[in-house]
C-alpha positions as CSV (number, residue, x, y, z in Angstrom):
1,X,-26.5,24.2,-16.4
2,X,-24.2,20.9,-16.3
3,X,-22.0,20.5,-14.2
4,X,-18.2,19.6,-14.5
5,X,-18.7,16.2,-14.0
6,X,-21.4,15.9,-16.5
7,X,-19.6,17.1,-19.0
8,X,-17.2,15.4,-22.0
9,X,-14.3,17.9,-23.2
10,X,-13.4,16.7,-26.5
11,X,-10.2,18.4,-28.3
12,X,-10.2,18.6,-31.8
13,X,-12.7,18.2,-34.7
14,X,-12.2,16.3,-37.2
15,X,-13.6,13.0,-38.3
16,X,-13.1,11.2,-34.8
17,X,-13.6,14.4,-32.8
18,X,-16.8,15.2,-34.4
19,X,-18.5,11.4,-34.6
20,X,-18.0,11.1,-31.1
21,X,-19.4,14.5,-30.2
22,X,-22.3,14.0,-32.0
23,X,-23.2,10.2,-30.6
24,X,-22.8,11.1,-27.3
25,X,-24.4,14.5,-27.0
26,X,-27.9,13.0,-26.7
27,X,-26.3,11.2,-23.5
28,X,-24.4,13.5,-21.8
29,X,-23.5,17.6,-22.7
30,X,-19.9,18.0,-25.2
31,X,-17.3,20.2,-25.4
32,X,-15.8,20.9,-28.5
33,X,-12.6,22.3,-29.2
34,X,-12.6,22.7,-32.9
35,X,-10.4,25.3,-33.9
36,X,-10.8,27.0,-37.3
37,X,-7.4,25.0,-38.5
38,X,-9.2,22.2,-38.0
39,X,-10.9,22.7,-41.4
40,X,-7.5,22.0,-43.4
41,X,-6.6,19.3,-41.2
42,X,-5.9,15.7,-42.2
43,X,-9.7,14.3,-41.8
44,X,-10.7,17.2,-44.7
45,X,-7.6,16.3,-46.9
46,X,-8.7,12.5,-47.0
47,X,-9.6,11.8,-50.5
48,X,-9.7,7.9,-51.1
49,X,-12.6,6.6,-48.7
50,X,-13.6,4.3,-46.5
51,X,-12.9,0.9,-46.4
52,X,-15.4,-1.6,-45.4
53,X,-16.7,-5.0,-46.1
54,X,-20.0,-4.0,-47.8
55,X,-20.0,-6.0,-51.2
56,X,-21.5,-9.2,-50.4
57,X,-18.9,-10.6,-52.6
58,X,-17.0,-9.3,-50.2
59,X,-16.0,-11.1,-46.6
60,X,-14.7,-9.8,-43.2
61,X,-11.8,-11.8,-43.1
62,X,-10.5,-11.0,-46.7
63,X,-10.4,-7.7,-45.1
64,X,-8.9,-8.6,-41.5
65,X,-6.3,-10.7,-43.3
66,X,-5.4,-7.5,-45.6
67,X,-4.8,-5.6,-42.8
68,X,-2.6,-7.7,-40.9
69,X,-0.5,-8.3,-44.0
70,X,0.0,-4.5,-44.4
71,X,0.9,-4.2,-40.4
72,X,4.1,-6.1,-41.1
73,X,2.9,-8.7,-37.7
74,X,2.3,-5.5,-35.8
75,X,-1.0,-5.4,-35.4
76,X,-3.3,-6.3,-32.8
77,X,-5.6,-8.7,-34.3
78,X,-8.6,-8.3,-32.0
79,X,-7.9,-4.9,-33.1
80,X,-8.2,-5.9,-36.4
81,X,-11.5,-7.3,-36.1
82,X,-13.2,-5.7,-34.4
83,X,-12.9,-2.4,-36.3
84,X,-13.6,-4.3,-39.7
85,X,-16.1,-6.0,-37.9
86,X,-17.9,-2.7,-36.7
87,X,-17.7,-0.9,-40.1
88,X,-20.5,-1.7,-42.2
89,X,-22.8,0.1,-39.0
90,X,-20.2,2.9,-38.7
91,X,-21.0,3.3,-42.8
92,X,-24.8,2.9,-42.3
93,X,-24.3,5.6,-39.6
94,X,-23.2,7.9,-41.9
95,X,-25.6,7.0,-44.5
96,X,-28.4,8.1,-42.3
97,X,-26.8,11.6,-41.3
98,X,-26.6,12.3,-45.0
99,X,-23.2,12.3,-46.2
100,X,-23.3,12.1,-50.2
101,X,-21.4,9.4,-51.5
102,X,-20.9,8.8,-54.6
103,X,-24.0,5.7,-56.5
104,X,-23.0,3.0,-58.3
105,X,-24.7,3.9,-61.9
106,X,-24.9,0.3,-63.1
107,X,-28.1,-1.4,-62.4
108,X,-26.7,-4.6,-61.8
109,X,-24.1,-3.5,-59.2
110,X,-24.4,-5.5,-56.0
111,X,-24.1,-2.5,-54.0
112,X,-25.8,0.4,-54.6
113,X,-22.4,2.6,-53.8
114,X,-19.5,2.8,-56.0
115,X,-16.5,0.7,-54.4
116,X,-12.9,1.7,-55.5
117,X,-10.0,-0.7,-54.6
118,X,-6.4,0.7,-53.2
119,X,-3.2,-0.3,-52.4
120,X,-2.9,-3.8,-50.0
121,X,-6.7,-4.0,-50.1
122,X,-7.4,-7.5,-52.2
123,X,-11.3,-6.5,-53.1
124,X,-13.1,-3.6,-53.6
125,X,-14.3,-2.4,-50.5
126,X,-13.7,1.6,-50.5
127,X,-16.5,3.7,-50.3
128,X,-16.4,7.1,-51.5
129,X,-17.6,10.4,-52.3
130,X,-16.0,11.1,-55.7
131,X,-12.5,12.2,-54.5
132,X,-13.1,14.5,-51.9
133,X,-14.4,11.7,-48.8
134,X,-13.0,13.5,-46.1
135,X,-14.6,17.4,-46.9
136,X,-18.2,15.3,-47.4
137,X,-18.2,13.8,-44.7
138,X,-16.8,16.5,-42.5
139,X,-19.4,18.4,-43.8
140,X,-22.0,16.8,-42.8
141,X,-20.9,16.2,-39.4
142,X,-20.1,19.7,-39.1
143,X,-23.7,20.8,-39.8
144,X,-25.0,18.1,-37.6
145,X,-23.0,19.3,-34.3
146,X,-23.6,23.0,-35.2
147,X,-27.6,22.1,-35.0
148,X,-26.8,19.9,-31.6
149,X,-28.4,21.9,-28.8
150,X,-26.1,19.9,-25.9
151,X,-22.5,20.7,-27.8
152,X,-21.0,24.0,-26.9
153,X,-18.4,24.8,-29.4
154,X,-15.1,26.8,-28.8
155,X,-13.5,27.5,-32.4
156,X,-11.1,30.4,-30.6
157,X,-9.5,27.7,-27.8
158,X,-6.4,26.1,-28.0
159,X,-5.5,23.3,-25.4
160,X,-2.4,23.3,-24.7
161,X,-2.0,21.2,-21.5
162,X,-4.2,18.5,-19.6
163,X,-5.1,18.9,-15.8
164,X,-5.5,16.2,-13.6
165,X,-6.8,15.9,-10.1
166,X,-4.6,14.6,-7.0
167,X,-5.2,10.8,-8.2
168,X,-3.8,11.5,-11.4
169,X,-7.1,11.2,-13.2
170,X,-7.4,13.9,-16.0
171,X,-10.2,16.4,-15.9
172,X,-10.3,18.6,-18.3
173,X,-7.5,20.8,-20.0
174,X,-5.6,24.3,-20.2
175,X,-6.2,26.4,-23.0
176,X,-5.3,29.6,-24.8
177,X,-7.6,32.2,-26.5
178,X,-6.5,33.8,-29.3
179,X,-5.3,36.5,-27.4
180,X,-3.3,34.3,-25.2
181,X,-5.7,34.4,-21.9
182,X,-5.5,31.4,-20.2
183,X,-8.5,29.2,-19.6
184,X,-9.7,26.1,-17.8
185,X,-12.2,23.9,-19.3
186,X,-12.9,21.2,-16.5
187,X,-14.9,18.2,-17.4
188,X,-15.8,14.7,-16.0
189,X,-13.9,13.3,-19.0
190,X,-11.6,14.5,-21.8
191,X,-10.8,13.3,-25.2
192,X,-8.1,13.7,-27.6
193,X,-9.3,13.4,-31.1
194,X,-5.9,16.0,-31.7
195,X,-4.1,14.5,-35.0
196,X,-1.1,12.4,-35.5
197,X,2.8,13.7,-35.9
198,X,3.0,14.1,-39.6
199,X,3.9,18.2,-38.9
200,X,7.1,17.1,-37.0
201,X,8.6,16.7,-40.7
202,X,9.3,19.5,-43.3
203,X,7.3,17.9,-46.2
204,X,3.3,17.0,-45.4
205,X,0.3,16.4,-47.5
206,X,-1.6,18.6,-45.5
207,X,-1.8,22.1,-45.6
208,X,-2.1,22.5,-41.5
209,X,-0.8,19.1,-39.9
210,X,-1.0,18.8,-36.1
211,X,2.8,17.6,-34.8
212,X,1.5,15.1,-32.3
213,X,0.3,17.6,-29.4
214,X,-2.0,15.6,-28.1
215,X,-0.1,12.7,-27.9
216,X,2.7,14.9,-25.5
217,X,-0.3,15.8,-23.4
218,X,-1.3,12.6,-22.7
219,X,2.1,11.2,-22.0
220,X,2.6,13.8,-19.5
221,X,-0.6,12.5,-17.6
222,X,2.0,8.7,-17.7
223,X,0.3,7.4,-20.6
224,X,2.4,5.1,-22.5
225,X,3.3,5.6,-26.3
226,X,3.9,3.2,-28.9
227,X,5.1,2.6,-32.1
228,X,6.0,6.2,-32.7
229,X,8.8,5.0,-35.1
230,X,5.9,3.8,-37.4
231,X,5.1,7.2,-39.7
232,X,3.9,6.6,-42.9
233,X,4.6,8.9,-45.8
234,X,2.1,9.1,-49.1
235,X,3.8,7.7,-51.8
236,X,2.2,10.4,-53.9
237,X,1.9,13.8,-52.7
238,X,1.4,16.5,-55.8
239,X,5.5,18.1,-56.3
240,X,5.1,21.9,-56.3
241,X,7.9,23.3,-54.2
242,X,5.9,26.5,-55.0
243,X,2.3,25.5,-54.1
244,X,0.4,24.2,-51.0
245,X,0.8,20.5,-50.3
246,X,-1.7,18.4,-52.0
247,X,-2.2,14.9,-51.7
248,X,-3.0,12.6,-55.2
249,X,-5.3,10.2,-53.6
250,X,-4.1,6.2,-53.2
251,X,-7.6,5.5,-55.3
252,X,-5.7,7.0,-58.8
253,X,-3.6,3.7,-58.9
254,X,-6.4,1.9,-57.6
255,X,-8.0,3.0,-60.9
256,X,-4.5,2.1,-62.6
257,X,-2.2,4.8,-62.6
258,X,1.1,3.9,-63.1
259,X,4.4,5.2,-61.6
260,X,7.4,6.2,-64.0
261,X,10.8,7.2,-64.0
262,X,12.2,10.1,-65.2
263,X,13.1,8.5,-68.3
264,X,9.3,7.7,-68.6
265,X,10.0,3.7,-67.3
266,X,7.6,1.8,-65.2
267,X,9.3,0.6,-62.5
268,X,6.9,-0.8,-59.6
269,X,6.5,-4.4,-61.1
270,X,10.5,-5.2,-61.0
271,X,9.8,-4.5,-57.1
272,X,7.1,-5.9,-56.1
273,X,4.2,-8.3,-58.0
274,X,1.4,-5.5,-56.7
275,X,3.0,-3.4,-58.6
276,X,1.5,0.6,-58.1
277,X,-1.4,-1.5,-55.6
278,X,1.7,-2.8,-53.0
279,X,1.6,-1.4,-50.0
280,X,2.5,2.4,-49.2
281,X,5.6,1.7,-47.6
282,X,7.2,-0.2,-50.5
283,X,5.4,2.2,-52.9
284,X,7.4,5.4,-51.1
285,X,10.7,3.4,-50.5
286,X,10.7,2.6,-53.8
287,X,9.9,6.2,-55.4
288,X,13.1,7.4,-52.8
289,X,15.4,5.2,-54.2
290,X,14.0,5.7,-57.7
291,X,14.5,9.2,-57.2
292,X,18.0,9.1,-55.7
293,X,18.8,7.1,-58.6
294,X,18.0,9.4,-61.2
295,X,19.4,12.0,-59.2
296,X,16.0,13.8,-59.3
297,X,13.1,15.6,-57.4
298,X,10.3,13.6,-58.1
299,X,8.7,10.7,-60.5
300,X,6.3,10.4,-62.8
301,X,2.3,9.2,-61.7
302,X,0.4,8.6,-65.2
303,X,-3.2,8.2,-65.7
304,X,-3.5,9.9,-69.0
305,X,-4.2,6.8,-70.5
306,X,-7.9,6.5,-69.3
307,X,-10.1,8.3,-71.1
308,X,-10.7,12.0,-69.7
309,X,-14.2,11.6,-69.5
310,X,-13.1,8.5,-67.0
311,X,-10.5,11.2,-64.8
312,X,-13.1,13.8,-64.8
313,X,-15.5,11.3,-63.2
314,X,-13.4,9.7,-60.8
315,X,-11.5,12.7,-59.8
316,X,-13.2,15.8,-60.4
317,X,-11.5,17.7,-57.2
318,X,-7.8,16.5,-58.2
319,X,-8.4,17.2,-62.0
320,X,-9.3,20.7,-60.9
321,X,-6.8,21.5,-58.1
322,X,-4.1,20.1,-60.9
323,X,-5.7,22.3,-64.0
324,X,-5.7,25.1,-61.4
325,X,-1.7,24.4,-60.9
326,X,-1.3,24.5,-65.2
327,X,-1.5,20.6,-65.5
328,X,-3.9,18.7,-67.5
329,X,-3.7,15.3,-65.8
330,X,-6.2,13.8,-69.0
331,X,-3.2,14.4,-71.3
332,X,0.0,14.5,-68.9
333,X,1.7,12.6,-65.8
334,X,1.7,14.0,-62.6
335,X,5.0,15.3,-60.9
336,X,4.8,13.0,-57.1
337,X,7.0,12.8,-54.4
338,X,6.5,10.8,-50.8
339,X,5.1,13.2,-47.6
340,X,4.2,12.5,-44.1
341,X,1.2,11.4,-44.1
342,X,0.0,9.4,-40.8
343,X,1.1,8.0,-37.6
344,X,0.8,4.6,-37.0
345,X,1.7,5.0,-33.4
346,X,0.4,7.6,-31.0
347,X,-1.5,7.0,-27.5
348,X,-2.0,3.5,-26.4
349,X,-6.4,2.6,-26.0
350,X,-8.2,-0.5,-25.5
351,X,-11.3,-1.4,-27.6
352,X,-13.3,1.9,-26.0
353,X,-10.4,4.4,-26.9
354,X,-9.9,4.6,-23.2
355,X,-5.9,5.0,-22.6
356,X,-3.8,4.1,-18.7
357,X,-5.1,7.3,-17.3
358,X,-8.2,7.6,-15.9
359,X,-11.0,9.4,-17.7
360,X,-8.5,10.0,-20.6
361,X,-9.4,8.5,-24.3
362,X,-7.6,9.0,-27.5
363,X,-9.3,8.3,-30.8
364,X,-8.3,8.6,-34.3
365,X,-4.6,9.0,-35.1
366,X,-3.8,10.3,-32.1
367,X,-3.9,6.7,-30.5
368,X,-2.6,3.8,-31.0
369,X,-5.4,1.2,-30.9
370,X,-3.5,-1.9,-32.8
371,X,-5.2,-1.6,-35.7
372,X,-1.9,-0.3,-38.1
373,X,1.0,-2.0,-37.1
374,X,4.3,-1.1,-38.7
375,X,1.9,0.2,-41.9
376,X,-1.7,1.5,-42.3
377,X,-3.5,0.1,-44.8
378,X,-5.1,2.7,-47.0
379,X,-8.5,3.8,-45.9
380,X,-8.5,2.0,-42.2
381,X,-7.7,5.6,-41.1
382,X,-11.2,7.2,-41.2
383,X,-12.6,3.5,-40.5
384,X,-11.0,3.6,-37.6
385,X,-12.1,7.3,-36.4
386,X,-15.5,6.2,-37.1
387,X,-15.3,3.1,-34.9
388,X,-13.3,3.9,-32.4
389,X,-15.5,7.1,-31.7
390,X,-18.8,5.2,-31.9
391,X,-17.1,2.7,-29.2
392,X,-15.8,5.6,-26.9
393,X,-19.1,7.3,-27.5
394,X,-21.1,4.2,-25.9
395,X,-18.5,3.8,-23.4
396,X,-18.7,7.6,-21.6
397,X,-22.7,8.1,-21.7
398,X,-22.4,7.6,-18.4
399,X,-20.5,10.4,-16.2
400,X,-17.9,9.5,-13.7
401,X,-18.8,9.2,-10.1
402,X,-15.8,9.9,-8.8
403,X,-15.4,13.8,-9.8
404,X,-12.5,15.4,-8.0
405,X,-11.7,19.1,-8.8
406,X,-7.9,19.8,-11.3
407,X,-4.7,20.5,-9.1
408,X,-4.0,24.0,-9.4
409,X,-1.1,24.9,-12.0
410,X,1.6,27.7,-12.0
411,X,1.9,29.5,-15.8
412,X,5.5,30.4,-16.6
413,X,5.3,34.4,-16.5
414,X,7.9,36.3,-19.1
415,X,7.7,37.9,-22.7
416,X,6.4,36.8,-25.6
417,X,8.7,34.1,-27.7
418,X,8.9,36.3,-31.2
419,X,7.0,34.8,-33.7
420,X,9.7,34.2,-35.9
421,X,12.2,32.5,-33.1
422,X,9.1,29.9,-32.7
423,X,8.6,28.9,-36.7
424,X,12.7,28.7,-37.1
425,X,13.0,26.4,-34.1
426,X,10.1,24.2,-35.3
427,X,11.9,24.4,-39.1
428,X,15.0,23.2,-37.5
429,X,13.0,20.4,-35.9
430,X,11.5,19.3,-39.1
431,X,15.1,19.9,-41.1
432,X,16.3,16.7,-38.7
433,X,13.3,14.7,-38.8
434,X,13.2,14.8,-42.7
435,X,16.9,14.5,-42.7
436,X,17.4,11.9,-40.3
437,X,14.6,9.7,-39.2
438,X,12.2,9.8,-42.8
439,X,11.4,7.1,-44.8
440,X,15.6,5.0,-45.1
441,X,17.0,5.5,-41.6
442,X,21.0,4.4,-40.2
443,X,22.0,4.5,-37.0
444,X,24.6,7.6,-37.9
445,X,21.8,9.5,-38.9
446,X,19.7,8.7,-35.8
447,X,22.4,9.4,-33.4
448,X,23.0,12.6,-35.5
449,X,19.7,13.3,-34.6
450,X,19.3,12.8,-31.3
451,X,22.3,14.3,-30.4
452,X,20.3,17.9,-32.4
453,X,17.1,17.2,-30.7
454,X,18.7,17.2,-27.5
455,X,20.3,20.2,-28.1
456,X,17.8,21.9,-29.5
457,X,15.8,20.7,-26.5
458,X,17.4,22.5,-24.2
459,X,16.6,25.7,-26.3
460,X,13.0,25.0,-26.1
461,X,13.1,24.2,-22.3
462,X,14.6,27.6,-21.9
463,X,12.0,29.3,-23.8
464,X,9.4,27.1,-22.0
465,X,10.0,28.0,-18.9
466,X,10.7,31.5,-19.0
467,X,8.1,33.0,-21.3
468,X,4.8,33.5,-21.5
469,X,3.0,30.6,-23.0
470,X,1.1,30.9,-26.9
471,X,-0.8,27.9,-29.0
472,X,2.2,27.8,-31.3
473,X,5.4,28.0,-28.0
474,X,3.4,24.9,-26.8
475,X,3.5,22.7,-30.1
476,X,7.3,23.6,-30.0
477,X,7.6,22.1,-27.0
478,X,5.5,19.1,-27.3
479,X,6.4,18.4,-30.7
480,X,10.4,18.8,-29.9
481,X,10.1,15.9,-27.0
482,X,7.6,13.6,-29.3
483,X,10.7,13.9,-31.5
484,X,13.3,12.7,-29.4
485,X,11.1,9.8,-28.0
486,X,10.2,9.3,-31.7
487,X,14.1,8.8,-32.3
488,X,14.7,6.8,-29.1
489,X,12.1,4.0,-30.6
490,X,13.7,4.0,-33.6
491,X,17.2,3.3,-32.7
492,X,15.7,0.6,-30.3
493,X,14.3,-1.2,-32.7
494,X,17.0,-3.3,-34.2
495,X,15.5,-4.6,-37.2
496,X,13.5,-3.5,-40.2
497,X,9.7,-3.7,-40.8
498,X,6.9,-2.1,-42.1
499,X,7.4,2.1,-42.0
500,X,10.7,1.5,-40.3
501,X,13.6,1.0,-42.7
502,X,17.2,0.8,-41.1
503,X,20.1,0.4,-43.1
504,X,22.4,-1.1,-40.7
505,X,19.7,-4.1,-39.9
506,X,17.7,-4.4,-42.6
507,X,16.3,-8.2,-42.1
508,X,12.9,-8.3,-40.0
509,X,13.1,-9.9,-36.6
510,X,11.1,-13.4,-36.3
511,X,9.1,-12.3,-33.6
512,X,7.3,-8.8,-33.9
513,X,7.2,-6.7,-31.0
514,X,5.0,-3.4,-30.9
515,X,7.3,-0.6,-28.7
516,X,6.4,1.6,-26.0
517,X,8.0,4.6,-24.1
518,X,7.1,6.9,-21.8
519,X,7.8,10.3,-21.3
520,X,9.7,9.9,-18.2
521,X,12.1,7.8,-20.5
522,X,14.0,10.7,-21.8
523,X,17.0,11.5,-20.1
């Protein structure tokens, strides 16, 4: 039996969560919180790939310099590098554990994987497995750590709080069954692999997006945040105001799709020389105002020009989900409209994922490594999981010698919040974010906005504080004050770049400066 100490708690399981499970269970004994949501979560949803210099065509500052172009001077170039620079091994990891992506069928190719090209990326470097990267490679990760005799998995625990010991170190976290019994799960270190804040907004391309949890819990431990303002939204999520969300993968106008209006016009190249392949932020600013102007609900994403054969190939899964939704993408356009998609910002790490508190990492996009910027680049997301979690992984096979036992903490004691109460205040929450602080901001609309949150703040405390805590009463609250310190970055920054696009200054500042804020900064 291991002791505290020994052990590494890791919360959540998707792509990051999982890699770094599996690399560092032959070192030292995991836990894994990987709740059953977890399965429709962002990592699953990914369709487009993984980018990484691996035609020899191909060079690792082609794709450096991509990336720092998309980050809008935001990005940390040692960053940069480094994860581009660890990629090919992070792919020839994967290789070995089996995931299935998809061959190159021409004899000749240089590489023997097929290599798809997307938006801001100036070669093609994406590998994939057909359209569906994010379930393979899940998985096979999955199946990997359910055979790992040193990970103890707890698919019924929700962490809803860190603990920390009298230095301020964290060791370990609170958690809720799914009965609501409170448990402790202590450990020598603990890391969030929790999800970025795409569910503070009312429209998501995932089914069951995480509302930036883990990056509360960490600030409350005094780590700093930044760049929370950043939050990219898909140009191209699938409009069904009936249906699930469902993401129409970057790769389709990587494979030349082209937008249109609702008048059937192509409109990308009067914006930008990329055209559909410019970067995601200009792509979904220009599909709002395109939208606006026609005084519509969505535009038009056209592929029906490739032969079907071609469609079927490339995108079997979103051929099918469409066909299942009564829309032939071979013969008609596809209805899109921009969703949150991924935070840029989050928690901020070094090169090992470790963050300002002591035995606390953060990989994936709950942390904010340097890598984005203002603007991910598309398919540097699970890149970076990959990376960052092989580097944290290396990092903690070691276990702390400095093991002090969790100050003790008092649970609010109270009813139950009603179900019901809990989903309208978190719809009100994403009604203001979507309204307010989405992809064109002004500063009326972001003091409109703070002026709800802090309102509806003080709603939340109340329930906090006298009620008897549940998974879904402690996303309210951490999502509500990752809003507000969401907003307070935004109206800071007095200029527009990258994700971040304010009306009332929209020239970009000469010299780019990444923002930070800590919890303790709201009033």
């Amino acid at each position: 039996m291991s002791s505290p100490a020994e052990r590494v708690l890791v919360i959540g399981g998707g792509v990051a969560g999982l890699a770094l499970a599996l690399d560092l269970a032959d070192h030292r004994p995991v836990t894994l919180l990987r709740p059953a949501s977890d399965d429709a979560g962002a990592s699953r949803w990914a369709q487009g790939g993984i980018a990484a210099v691996l035609d020899p065509a191909d060079d690792t500052q082609a794709h450096v310099a991509d990336t720092l172009i998309a980050g809008a001077g935001l990005c940390d170039e040692a960053a940069v590098r480094f994860t581009v620079e660890q990629g090919p091994a992070a792919i020839a990891w994967l290789l070995e554990l089996g995931v299935p992506f998809t061959r190159d069928p021409r004899p000749e190719a240089p590489y023997p994987y097929h290599l798809t090209r997307e938006g801001g990326h100036g070669a093609r470097r994406i590998i994939h497995a057909e359209d569906a990267t994010g379930r393979a490679v899940i998985d096979t990760l999955v199946a990997r750590v359910e055979a790992h005799p040193h990970i103890t998995r707890h698919p019924t625990l929700t962490a809803i709080g860190l603990l920390a010991d009298t230095s301020g170190a964290c060791r370990g976290a609170r958690c809720l069954d799914d009965r609501g019994e409170e448990t402790l799960l202590l450990a020598g270190d603990t890391v969030l692999a929790s999800g970025g804040a795409s569910g503070l907004y009312r429209h998501t391309t995932s089914p069951c997006p995480t509302r930036g949890e883990g990056m509360l819990m960490a600030a409350e431990l005094g780590a700093r945040l930044m760049n929370l303002e950043f939050q990219q939204f898909h140009p191209t999520c699938l409009y069904d105001p009936q249906g699930a969300p469902f993401l129409i993968s970057e790769a389709v106008r990587g494979e030349g799709g082209i937008l249109r209006n609702r008048a059937g016009e192509r409109f990308m190249p009067a914006i930008d020389p990329r055209a559909e392949l410019a970067p995601r932020d200009i792509v979904a600013r220009a599909i709002d105002a395109q939208i606006q102007h026609d005084d519509g609900e969505h535009v038009w994403l056209d592929i029906s020009h490739l032969p079907a054969q071609t469609i079927q190939h490339l995108f079997p899964t979103i051929h099918a989900h469409c066909l299942g939704r009564g829309l032939d993408i071979t013969r008609a356009p596809i209805p899109v409209v921009p969703a949150a998609h991924y935070s840029c910002g989050g928690v901020v790490t070094d090169l090992e994922g470790a963050t300002e508190v002591a035995h606390l990492y953060a990989i994936g996009e709950v942390a904010a490594t340097g890598l984005h910027g203002a603007n991910r680049m598309a398919s540097n997301s699970l890149l970076e999981c990959l990376v960052f979690a092989r580097a944290a992984a290396r990092a903690l096979r070691q276990p702390p010698l400095d093991w002090q036992p969790p100050e003790p903490l008092a649970s609010a004691t109270g009813p139950a919040v009603a179900p019901d109460t809990i989903a309208a205040l978190q719809e009100e929450l994403g009604e203001v974010m979507s309204r307010r602080v989405a992809i064109v901001r002004d500063d009326a609309g972001l003091a409109e906005a703070d002026s709800q949150l802090r309102e509806l703040g003080e709603r939340v405390t109340h329930l906090w504080h006298h009620h008897r805590p549940s998974p879904a009463l402690a996303s309210l609250w951490h999502s509500l004050r990752l809003a507000r310190l969401t907003v307070r970055l935004a109206q800071a920054r007095r200029e527009s770049r990258g994700l971040h696009f304010n009306r009332d200054c929209p020239d970009t500042a000469t010299e780019a400066r990444p923002s930070t804020i800590r919890l303790g900064d709201l009033d």
